[in-house]
C-alpha positions in Angstrom: -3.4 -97.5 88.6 -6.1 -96.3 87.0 -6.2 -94.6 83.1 -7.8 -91.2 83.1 -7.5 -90.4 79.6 -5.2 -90.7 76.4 -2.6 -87.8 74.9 -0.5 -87.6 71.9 3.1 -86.5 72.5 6.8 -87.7 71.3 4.6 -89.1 68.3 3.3 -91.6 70.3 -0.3 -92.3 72.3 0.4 -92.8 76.0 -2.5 -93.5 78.7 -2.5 -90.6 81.4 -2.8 -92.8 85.3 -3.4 -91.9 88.4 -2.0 -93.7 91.6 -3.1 -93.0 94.8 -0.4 -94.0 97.6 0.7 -92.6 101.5 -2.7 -89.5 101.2 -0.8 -88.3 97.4 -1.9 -88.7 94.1 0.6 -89.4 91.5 0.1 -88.8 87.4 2.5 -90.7 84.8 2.3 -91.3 81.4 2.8 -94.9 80.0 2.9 -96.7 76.8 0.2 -98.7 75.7 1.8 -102.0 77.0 2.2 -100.1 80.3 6.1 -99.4 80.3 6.4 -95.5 81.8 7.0 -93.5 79.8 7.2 -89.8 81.5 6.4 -88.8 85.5 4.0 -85.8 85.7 3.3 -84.7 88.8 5.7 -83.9 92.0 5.7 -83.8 95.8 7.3 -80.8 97.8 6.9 -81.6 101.6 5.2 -78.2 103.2 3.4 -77.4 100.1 -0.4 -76.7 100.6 -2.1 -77.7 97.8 -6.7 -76.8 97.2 -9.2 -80.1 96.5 -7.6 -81.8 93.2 -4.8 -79.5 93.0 -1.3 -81.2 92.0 2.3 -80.0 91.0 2.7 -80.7 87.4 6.6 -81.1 86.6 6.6 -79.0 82.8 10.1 -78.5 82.1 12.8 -80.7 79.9 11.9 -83.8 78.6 8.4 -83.3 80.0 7.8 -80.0 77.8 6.0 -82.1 75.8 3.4 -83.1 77.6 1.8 -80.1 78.5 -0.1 -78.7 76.0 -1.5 -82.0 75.1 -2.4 -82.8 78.8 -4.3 -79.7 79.3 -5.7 -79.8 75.5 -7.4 -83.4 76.2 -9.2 -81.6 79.4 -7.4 -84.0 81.7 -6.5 -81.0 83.9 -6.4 -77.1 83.8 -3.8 -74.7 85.0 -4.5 -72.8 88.3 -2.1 -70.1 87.0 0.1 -71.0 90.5 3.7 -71.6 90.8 5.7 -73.6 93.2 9.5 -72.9 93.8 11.5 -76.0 93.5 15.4 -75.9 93.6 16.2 -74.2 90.6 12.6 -74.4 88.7 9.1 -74.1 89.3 6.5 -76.2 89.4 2.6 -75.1 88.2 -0.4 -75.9 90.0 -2.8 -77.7 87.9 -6.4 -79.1 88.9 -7.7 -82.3 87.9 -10.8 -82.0 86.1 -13.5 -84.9 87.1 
C-alpha cells in the first residue's frame, strides 16, 4: 500500500493508497492510523480500460470524495462512463 497523496472530506484528512494485486490497481481512502475509511475505485470484468485509466465509484457515501480527489491533482476525469447495474461509473486517469 502505498500513499499517493492527502484529501480533505467528511471533515477529516484521509491518505489517498494505491494497491496493486492479481494485474489491477485499487484506490482507498484511509484514516491517518490507517483504518479505511472509503473504497474508490471498482472492477467490472470485460471492461477495457487506456494506460492509468481506473473506474472511480462517485455516488452515495462516496460523493464526497470527488471533488477533493480531483482538486488535489491525484487524478483527472476522462469524461467516460461505465454502466454498472443501476449506476455508472467514470473513468478517471491517474496523474504521475
Amino acid at each position: 500500500m502505498t500513499v499517493i497523496g492527502h484529501i480533505l472530506a467528511y471533515g477529516k484528512t484521509l491518505a489517498v493508497v494505491e494497491q496493486h494485486a492479481r494485474g489491477f490497481t485499487r484506490y482507498d481512502c484511509v484514516s491517518d492510523c490507517g483504518e479505511p475509511y472509503g473504497t474508490l475505485s471498482k472492477i467490472v470484468p470485460g471492461t477495457k480500460l487506456g494506460p492509468g485509466e481506473v473506474l472511480i465509484k462517485t455516488y452515495e457515501e462516496n460523493q464526497p470524495f470527488r471533488q477533493p480527489l480531483l482538486d488535489a491533482g491525484l487524478f483527472e476525469d476522462t469524461g467516460r462512463r461505465v454502466p454498472s447495474g443501476f449506476i455508472e461509473l467514470e473513468v478517471w486517469r491517474r496523474k504521475q
